[in-house]
N, C-alpha and C positions, 0 to 999 in steps of 0.2 A: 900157831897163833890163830886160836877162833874168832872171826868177830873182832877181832881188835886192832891193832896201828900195823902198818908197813911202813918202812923207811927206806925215804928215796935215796937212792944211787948214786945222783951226780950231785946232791943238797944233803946240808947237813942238818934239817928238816924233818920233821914228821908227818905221813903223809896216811891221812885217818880215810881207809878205801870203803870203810861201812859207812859212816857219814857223806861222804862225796856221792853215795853212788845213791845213797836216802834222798840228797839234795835236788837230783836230777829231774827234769819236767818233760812229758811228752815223748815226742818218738815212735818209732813202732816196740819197741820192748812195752814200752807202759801201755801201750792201748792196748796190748793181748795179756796183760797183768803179767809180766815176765818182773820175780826177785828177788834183788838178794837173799840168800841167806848166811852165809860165813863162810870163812878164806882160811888158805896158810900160808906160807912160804910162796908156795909154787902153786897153789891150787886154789879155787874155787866155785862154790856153791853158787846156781843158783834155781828156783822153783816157779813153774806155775800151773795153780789152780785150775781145778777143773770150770770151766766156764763154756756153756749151752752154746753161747755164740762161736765156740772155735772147734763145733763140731762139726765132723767130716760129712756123716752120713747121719742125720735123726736118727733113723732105722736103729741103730745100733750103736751112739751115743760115744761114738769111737774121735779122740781128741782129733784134730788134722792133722797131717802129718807137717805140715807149713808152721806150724807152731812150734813141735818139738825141735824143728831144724832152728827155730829161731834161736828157741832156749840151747840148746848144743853151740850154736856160733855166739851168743851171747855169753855162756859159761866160758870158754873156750878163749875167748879175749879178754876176761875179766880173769881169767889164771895167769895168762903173761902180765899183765898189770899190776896181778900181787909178786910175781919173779922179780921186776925190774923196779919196782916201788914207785910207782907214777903212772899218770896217762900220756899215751904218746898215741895219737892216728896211726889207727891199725884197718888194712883191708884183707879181709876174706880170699887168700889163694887159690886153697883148694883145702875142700872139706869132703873127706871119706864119712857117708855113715852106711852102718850095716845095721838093719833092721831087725829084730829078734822076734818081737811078738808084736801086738797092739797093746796101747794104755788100757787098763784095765775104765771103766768109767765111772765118774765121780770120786776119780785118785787124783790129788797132785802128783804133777812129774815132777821129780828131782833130776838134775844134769851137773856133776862134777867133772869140768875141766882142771888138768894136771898140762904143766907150760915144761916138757921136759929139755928144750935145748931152746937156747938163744944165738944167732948171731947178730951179725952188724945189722943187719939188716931185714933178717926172718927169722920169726918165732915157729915152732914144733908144737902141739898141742896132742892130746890124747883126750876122748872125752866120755864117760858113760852116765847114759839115762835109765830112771828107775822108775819104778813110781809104789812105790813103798818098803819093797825090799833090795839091798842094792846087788844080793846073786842072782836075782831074776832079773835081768835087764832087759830094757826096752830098745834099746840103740848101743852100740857101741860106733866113735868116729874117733879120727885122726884127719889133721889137721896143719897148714900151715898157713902163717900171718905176715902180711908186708907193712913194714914200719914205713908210714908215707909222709913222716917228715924227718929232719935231721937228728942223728942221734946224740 
């Protein structure tokens, strides 16, 4: 299901995750241009842009690395979110990444989080980052998330 509806869980409802997440204002994902791009079942997209301001080092025009963790822990929660067909407050457990190369510069990074187990109370995630091609990765991470309100 690219891009299109997820149906929540506990409603018999439809729950449109591309719209919702379009509608959203502010934060830190928006001020470093962290966005959507399309979902599935259990996984989602999301990208951002190369932009001068969220570079590490001029010299060599290399993205920061404080960015790509964003976009990773942002992908990474918006995959349990298409799992479970809703928003529910989720905090950051612990997040593995392993570093491969640097963003190539003036590439958008891509970052696809996959939400492989649920339980009551903690999401699993797995997540990789690209930035153009997705067998050359930039990061691979794993991941889990605490549901911080009732389920």
């Amino acid at each position: 299901m690219v891009g299109a509806i997820a149906y929540a869980t506990r409603m018999d409802v439809k729950f449109d995750i591309a719209a919702h997440h379009s509608r959203r204002r502010g934060g830190h994902g928006e001020t470093i241009g962290i966005r959507y791009v399309c979902h599935g079942d259990d996984w989602a997209e999301m990208a951002i842009d190369y932009d001068e301001r969220l570079v590490m080092t001029p010299a060599n025009g290399v993205l920061a690395s404080g960015a790509i963790i964003s976009l990773i822990d942002s992908a990474s929660g918006l995959s349990i979110v298409t799992k479970i067909g809703e928003f529910r407050p989720l905090a950051t457990l612990d997040l593995r990444i392993d570093y491969m190369r640097a963003a190539v510069p003036g590439r958008t990074v891509t970052a696809r989080g996959t939400c492989y187990r649920i339980t009551r109370s903690v999401a699993f995630v797995r997540c990789e980052a690209h930035d153009g091609d997705p067998t050359d990765l930039i990061a691979h991470a794993s991941g889990s998330f605490l549901f911080t309100s009732g389920a």
